[in-house]
C-alpha positions in Angstrom: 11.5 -35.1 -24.7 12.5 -35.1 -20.8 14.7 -34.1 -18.2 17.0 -32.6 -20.4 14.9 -31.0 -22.6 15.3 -27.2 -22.5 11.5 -25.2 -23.3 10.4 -21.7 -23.5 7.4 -21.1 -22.2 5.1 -18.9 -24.0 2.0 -16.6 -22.5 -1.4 -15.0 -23.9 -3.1 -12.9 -21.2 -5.9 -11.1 -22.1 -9.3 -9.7 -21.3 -11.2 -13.0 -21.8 -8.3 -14.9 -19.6 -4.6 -16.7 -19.6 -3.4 -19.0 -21.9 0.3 -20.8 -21.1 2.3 -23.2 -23.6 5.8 -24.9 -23.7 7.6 -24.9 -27.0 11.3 -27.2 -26.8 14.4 -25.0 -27.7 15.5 -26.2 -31.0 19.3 -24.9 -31.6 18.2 -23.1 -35.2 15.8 -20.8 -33.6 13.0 -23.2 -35.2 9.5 -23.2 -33.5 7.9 -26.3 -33.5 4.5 -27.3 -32.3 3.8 -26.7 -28.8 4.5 -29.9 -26.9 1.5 -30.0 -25.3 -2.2 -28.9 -25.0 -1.9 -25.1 -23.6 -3.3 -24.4 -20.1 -6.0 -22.3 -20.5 -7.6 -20.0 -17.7 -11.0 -17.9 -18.3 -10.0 -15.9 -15.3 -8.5 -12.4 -16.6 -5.7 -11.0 -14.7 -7.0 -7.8 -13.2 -6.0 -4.3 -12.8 -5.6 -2.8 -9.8 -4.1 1.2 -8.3 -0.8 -0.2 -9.4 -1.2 -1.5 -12.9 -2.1 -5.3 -13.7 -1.7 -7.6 -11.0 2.0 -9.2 -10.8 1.0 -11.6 -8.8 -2.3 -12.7 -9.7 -0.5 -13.4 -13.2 2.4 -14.7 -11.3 -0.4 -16.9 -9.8 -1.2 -17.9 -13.7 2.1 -18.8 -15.0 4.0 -20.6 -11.9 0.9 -23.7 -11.6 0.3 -23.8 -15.0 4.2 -23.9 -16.2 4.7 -26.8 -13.4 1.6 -28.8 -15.3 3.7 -28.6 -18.6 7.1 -29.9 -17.5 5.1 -32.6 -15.8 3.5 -33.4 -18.7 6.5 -33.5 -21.0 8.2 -35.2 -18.3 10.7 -32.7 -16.8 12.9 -30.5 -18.2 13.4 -26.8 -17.5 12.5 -23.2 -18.8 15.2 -21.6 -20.9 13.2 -18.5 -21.4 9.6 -17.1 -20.8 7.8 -15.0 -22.9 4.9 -13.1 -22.0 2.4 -11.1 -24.2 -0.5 -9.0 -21.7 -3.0 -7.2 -22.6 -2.6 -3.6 -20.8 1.3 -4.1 -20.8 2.7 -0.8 -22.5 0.5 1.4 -20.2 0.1 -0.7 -17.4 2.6 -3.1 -16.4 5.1 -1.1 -14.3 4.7 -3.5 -11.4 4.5 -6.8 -13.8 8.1 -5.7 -14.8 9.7 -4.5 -11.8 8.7 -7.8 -10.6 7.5 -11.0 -12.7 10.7 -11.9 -13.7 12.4 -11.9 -10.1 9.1 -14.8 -9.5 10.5 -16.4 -12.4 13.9 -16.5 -11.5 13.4 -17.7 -8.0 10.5 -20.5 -9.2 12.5 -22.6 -12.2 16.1 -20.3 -12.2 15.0 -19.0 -15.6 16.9 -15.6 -16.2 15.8 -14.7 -19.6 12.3 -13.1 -19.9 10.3 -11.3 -22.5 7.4 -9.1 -21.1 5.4 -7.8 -24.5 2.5 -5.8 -25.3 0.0 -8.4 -26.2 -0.2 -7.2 -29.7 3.5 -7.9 -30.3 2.9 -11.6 -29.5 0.1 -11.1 -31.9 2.5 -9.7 -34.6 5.1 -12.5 -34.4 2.4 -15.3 -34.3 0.8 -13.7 -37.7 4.3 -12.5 -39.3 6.9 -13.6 -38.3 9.8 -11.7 -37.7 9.8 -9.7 -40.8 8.4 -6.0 -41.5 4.9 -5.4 -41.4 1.5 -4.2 -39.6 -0.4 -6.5 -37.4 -4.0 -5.3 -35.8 -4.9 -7.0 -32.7 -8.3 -7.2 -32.6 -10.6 -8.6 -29.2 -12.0 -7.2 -26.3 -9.4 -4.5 -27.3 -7.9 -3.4 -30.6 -4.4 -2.3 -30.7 -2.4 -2.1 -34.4 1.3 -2.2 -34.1 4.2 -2.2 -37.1 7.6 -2.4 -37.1 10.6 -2.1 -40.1 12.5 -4.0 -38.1 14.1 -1.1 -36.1 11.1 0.0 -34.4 8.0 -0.4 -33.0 4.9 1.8 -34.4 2.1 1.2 -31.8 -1.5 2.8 -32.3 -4.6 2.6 -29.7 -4.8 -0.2 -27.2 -6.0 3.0 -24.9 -8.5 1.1 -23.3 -12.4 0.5 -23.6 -12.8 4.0 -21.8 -10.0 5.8 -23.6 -9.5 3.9 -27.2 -9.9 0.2 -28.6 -11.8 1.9 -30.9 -13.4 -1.0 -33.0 -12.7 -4.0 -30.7 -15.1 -6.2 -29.1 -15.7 -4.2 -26.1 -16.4 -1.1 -28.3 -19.1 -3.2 -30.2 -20.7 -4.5 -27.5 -21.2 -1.1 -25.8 -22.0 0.8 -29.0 -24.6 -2.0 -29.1 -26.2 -1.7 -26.0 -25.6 2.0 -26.0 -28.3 1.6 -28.9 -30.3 -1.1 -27.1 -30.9 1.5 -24.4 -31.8 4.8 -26.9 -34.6 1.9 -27.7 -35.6 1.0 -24.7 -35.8 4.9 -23.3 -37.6 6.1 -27.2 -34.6 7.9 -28.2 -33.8 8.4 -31.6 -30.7 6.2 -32.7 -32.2 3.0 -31.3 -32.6 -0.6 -32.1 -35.3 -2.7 -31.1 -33.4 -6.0 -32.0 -30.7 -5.2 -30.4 -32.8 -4.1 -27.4 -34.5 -8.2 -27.5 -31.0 -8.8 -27.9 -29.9 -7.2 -24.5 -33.4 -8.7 -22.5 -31.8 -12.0 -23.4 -28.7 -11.9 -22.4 -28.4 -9.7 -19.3 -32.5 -9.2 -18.0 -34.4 -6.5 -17.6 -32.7 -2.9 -19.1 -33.0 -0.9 -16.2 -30.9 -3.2 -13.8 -28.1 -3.4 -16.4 -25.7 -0.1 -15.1 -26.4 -2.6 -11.7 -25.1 -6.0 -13.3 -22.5 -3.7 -15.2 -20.8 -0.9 -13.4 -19.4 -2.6 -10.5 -17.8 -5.5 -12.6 -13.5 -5.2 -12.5 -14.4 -7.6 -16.0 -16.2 -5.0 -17.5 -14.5 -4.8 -20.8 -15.0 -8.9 -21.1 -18.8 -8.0 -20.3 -19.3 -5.4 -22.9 -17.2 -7.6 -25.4 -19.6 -10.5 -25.0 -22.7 -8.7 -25.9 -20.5 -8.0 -29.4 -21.8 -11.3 -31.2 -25.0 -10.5 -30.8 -24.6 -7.0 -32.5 -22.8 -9.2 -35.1 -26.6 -11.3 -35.7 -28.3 -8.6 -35.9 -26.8 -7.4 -38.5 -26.5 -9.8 -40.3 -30.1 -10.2 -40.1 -30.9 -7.1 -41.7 -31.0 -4.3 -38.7 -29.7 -1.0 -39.8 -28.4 0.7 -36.8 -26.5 -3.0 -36.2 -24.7 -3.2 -39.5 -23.7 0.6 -38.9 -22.3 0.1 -35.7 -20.3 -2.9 -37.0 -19.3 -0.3 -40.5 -18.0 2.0 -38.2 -15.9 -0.9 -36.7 -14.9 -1.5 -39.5 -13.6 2.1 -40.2 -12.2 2.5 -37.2 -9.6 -0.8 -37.5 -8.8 0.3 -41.3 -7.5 3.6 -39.4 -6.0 2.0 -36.9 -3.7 -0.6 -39.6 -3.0 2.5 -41.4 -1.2 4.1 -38.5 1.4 1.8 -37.9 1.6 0.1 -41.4 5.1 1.2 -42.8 5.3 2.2 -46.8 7.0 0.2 -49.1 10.3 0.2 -49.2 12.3 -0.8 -52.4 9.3 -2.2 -54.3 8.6 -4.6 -51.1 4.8 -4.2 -50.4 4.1 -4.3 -46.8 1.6 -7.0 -45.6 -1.4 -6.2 -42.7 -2.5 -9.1 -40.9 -5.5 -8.9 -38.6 -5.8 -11.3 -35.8 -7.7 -12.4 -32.7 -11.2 -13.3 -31.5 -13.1 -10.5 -33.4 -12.7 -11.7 -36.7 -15.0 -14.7 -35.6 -18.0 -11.9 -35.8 -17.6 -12.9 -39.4 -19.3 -11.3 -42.4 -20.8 -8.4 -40.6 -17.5 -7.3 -39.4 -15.3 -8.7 -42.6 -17.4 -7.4 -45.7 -16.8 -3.6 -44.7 -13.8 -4.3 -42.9 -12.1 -5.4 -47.0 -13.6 -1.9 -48.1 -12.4 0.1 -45.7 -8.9 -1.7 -45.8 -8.4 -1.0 -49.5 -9.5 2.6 -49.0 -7.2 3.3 -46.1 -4.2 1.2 -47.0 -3.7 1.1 -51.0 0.0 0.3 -50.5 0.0 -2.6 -48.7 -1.3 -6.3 -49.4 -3.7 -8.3 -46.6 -1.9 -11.5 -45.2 -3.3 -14.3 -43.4 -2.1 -14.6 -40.3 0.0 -17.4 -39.8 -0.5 -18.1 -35.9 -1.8 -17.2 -32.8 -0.7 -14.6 -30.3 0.3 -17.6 -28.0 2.1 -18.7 -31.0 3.8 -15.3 -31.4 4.8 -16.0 -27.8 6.8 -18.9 -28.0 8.4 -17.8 -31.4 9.7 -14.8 -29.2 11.0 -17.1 -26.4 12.5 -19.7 -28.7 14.1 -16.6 -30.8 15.2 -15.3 -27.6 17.1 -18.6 -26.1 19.0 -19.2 -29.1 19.8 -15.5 -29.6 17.8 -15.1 -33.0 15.4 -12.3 -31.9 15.0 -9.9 -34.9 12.5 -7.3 -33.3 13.6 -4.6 -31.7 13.9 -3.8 -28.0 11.6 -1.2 -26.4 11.1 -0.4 -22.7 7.2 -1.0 -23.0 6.2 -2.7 -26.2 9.3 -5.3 -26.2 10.7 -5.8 -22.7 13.7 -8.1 -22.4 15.2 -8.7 -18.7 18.4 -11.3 -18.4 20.7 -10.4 -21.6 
């Protein structure tokens, strides 16, 4: 590697922060491993009036994509993908924009703006047909046959990510707080749970409300309905059931039927699936009740991943997916 290398450079944003990584350009479309250590913020990008925040994520990528080439010793950007959370319904300004920063910063003309769960789909899959569920502080399920994109939630925590981190973690203090007032519904573990973490009940709309992180927040609190259930609490183990439910729906959505005897495959990916048996022992019953077509997969890769198979695809002109305005945007063909 060096000055003549060519890279793409591949980005995860999401609600629990920015990850950046450079991938060389191989001339069969080949991803290799990233050639070097990813630069990792915990710093969201936020959303403002007009959508996320082009240059706060500009402020992201331009450091962070300097630190790379210096650490690979030169070499230039062929192609930048990017994969953000909040992209499809939010990113107006992130389009009209980013890639004019790009352009003047390294002269790259080729970029990729993509729903974050379309990065998530190409690290797991690949570029073949199929349903990938993103699942972390937000839950979106997206499929494609290769000539379209199927997209389902990814509304939001106050509109949708029904069964993602930040809907756990407020179902679960939602039932902290039913304890803490007397009201029927509660859990008294979960309310220790909550005293632990954030302090007294009372001041948590306080510590909450005025946060711009507040989906990270709520999403934090999800591991801890994860222990309790899995230490027995009933109103714990239904909240991560109905999880559960709500992803299986979700795959199911955007999962496209078999075609020619070819059985699709669902992948599930992202931070969630850490929770671990709480959330994965109902999540395999729900998914054979909802899906009885299709065939679980393990996901081969990372969003990030996803990312720089996109950009390398991209730069050698081996992108299979298809174009959208929204999910798949491509600016420099």
């Amino acid at each position: 590697m060096g000055s003549g290398e060519r890279y793409a450079l591949g980005v995860d944003s999401g609600g629990s922060g920015v990850r950046v990584a450079l991938a060389p350009v191989r001339d069969d479309g080949r991803t290799v491993t990233h050639a070097s250590p990813p630069v990792v913020s915990g710093v969201p990008v936020p959303t403002g009036p007009g959508g996320l925040d082009a240059d706060a994520l500009a402020g992201h990528l331009v450091p962070a994509a300097r630190e790379l080439l210096a650490r690979v010793g030169g070499g230039r950007l062929a192609v930048v993908c990017v994969g953000a959370a909040g992209l499809v319904t939010l990113g107006d300004q992130v389009r009209a924009r980013l890639p004019g920063v790009l352009a003047q910063e390294f002269g790259v003309r080729r970029v990729a703006l993509a729903a974050d769960a379309v990065t998530a789909y190409a690290g797991a899959l690949g570029q073949r047909p199929g349903a990938v569920l993103a699942a972390g502080t937000g839950l979106i399920g997206v499929g494609t046959d290769l000539t379209a994109w199927r997209r389902a939630d990814g509304w939001g925590h106050l509109l949708g990510d029904c069964g993602g981190g930040a809907w756990i973690g407020r179902a679960g203090l939602e039932a902290a707080m039913r304890a803490h007032d007397g009201r029927a519904g509660g859990s008294a573990a979960l309310l220790r749970r909550l005293e632990a973490v954030f302090g007294p009940p009372g001041e948590l709309p306080g510590l909450l409300y005025p946060r711009t992180d507040r989906p990270a927040v709520l999403a934090s609190f999800a591991p801890e309905v994860a222990v309790c259930a899995a230490e027995g609490d009933p109103v714990a183990a239904g909240v991560m059931a109905e999880a559960a439910g709500h992803i299986a729906v979700t795959a199911a959505a955007v999962c496209p039927r078999p075609v020619a005897g070819v059985v699709p495959e669902v992948a599930f990916t992202g931070g969630l699936l850490r929770l671990g048996a709480p959330l994965l022992v109902p999540l395999h019953e729900r998914f054979a009740r909802a899906l009885p077509y299709a065939r679980r997969a393990e996901a081969l890769g990372s969003p990030l991943d996803g990312a720089l198979l996109i950009g390398v695809a991209l730069a050698v002109d081996r992108l299979a997916f298809p174009y959208d305005p929204r999910m798949l945007h491509v600016s420099g063909q």
